[in-house]
Residue frames as a rotation matrix with the C-alpha (Angstrom) as fourth column:
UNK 1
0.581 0.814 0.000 0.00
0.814 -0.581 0.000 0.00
0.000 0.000 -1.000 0.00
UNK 2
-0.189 -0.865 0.465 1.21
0.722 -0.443 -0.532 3.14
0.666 0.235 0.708 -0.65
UNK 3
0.255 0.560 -0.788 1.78
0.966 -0.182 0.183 5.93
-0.041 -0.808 -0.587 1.94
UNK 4
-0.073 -0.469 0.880 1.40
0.649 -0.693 -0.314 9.14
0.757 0.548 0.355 1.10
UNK 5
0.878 0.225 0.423 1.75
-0.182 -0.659 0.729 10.93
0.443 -0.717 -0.538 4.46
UNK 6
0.791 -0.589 -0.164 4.25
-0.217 -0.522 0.825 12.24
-0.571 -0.617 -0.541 6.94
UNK 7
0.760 -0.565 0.320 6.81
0.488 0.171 -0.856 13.21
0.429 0.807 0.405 3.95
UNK 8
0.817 -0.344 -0.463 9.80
0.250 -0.512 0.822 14.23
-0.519 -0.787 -0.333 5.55
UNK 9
0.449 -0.614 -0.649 13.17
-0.734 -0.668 0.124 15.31
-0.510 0.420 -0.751 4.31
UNK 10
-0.618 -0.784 0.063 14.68
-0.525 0.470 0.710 12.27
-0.586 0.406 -0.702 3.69
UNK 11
0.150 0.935 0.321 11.79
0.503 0.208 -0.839 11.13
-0.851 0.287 -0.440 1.97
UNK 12
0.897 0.345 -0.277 11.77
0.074 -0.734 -0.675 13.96
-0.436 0.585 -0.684 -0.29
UNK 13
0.078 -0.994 -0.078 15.66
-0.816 -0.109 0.567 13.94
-0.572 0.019 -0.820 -0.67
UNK 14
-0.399 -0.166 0.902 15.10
0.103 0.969 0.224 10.02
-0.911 0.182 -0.369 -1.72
UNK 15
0.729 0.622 0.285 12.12
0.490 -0.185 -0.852 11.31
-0.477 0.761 -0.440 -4.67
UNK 16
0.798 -0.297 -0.524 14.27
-0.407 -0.907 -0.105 13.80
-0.444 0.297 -0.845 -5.77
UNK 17
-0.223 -0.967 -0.121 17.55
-0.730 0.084 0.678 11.62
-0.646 0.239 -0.725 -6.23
UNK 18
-0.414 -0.007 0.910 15.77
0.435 0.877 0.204 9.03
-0.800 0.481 -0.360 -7.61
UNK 19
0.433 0.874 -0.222 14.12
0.274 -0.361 -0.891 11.18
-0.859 0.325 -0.395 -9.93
UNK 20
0.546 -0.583 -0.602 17.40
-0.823 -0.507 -0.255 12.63
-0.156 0.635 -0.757 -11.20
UNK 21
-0.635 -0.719 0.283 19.86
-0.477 0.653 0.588 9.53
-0.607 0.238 -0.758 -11.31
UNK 22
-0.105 0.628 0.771 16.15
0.567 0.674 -0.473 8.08
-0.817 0.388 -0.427 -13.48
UNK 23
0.887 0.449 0.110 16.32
0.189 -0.134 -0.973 10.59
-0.423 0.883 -0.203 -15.95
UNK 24
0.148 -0.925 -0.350 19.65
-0.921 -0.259 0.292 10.81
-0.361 0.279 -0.890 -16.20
UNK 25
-0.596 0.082 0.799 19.57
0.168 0.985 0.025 6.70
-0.785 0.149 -0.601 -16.51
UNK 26
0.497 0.659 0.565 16.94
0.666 0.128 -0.735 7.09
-0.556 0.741 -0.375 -19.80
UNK 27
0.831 -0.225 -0.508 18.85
-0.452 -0.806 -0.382 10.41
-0.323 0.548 -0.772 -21.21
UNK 28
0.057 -0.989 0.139 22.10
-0.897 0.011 0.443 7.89
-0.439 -0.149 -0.886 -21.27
UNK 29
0.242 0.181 -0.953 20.94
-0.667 0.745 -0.028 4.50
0.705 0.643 0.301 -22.00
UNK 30
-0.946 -0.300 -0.122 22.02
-0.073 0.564 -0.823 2.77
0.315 -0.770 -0.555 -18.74
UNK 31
0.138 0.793 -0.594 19.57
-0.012 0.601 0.799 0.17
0.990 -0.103 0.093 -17.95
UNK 32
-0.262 -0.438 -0.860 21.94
0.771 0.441 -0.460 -0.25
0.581 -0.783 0.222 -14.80
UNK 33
-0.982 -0.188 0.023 21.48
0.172 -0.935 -0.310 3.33
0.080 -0.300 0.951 -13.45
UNK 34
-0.211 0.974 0.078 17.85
-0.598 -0.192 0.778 3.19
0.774 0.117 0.623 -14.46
UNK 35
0.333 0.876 -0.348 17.52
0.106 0.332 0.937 0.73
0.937 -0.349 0.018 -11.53
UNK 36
-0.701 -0.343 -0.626 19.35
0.679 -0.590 -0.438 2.49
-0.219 -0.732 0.646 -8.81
UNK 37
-0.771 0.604 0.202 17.00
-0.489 -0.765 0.418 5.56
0.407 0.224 0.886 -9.99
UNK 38
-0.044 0.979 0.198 13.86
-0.332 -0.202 0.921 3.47
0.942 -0.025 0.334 -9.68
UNK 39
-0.118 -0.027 -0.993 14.90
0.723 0.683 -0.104 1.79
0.681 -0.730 -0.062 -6.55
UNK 40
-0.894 -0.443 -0.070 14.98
0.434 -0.813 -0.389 5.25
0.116 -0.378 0.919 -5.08
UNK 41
-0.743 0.669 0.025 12.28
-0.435 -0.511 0.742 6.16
0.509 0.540 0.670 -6.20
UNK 42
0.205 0.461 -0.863 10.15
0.384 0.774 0.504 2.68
0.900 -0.435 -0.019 -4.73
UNK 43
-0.306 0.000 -0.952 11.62
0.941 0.155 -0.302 3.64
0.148 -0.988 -0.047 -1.29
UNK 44
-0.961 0.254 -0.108 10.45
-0.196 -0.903 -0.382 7.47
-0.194 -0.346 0.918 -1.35
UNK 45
-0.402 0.907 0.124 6.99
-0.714 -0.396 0.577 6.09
0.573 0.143 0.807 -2.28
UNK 46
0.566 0.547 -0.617 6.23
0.058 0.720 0.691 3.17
0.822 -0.427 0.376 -0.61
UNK 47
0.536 0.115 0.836 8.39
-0.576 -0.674 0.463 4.73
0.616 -0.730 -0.295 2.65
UNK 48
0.743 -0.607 -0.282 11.02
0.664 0.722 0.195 2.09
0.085 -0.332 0.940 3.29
UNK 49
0.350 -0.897 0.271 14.81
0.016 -0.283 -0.959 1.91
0.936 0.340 -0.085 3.73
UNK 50
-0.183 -0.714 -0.676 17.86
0.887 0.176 -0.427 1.62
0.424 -0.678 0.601 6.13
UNK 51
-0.940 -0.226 0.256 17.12
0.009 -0.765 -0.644 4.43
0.341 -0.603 0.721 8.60
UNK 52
-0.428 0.702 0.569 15.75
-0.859 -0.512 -0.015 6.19
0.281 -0.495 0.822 11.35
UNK 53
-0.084 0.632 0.770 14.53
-0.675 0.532 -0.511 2.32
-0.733 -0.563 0.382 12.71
UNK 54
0.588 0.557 -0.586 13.71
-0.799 0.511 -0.316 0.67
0.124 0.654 0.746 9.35
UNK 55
0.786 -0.301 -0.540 16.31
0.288 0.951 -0.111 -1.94
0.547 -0.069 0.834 9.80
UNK 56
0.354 -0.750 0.559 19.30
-0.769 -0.573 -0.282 -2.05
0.532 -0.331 -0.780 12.11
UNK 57
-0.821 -0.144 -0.552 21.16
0.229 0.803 -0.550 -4.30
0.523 -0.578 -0.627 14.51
UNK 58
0.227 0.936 -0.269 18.78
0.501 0.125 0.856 -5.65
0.835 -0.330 -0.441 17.22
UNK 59
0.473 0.099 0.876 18.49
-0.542 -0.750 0.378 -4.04
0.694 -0.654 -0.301 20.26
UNK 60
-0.784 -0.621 -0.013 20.99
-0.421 0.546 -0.724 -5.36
0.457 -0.562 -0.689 23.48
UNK 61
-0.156 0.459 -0.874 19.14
0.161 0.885 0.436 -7.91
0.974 -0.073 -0.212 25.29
UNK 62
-0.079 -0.226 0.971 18.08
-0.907 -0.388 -0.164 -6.72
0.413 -0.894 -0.175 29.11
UNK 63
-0.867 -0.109 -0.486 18.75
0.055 0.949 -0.311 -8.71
0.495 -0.297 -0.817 31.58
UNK 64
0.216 0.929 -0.299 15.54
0.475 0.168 0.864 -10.06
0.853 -0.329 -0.405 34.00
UNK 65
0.447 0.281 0.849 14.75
-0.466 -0.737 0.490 -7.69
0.763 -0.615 -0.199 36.80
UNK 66
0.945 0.326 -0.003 15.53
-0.172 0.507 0.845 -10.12
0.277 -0.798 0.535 39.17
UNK 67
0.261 -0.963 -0.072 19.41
0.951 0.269 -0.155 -10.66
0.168 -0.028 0.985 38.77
UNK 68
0.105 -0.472 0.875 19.95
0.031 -0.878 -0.478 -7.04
0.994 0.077 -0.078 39.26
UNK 69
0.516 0.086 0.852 19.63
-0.758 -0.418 0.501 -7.42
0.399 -0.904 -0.151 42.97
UNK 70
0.400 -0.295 -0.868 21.96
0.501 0.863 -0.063 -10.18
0.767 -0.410 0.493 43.47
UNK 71
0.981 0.190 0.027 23.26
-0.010 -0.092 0.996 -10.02
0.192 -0.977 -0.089 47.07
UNK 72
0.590 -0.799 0.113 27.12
-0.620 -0.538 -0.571 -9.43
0.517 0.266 -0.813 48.00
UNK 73
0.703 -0.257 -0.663 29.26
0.558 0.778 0.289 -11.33
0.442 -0.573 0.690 49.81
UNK 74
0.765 -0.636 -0.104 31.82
-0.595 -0.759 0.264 -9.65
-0.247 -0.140 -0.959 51.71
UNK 75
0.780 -0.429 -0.456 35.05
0.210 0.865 -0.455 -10.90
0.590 0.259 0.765 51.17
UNK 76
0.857 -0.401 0.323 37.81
-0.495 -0.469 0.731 -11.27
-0.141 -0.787 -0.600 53.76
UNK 77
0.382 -0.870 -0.312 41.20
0.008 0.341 -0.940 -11.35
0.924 0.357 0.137 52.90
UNK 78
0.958 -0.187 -0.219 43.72
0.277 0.805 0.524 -12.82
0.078 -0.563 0.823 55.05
UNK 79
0.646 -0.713 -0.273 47.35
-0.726 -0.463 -0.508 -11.22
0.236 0.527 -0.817 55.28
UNK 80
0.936 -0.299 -0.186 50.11
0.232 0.921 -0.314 -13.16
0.265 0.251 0.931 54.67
């Protein structure tokens, strides 16, 4: 589905480049260029892509509430 709302900069930054590296990709003949152009394009309309959350490493793992309170031992040393 396509979403046309909250268009933000990079958004608009994506339309734009893909707009130019696509007609520049038809004004040249480069089939290759022509998909890098529309791929740009696809992610400024349909709102994907590597940022801002869209994909990334996963988040650190917390530990369980319960191990945070482990209990101390003292420890007594012993001089030699």
């Amino acid at each position: 589905m396509i979403n046309l709302q909250n268009w933000g900069l990079i958004r608009i930054v994506r339309l734009a480049a893909g707009s130019i590296v696509l007609w520049n990709a038809i004004a040249d003949h480069q089939p290759l260029l022509g998909l890098m152009g529309g791929f740009l394009l696809i992610q400024a309309v349909l709102n994907t892509g590597c940022g801002a959350g869209g994909c990334g490493v996963a988040a650190p793992r917390q530990k369980p509430q319960h191990s945070t309170q482990k209990s101390t031992k003292n420890i007594e040393y012993e001089e030699v």
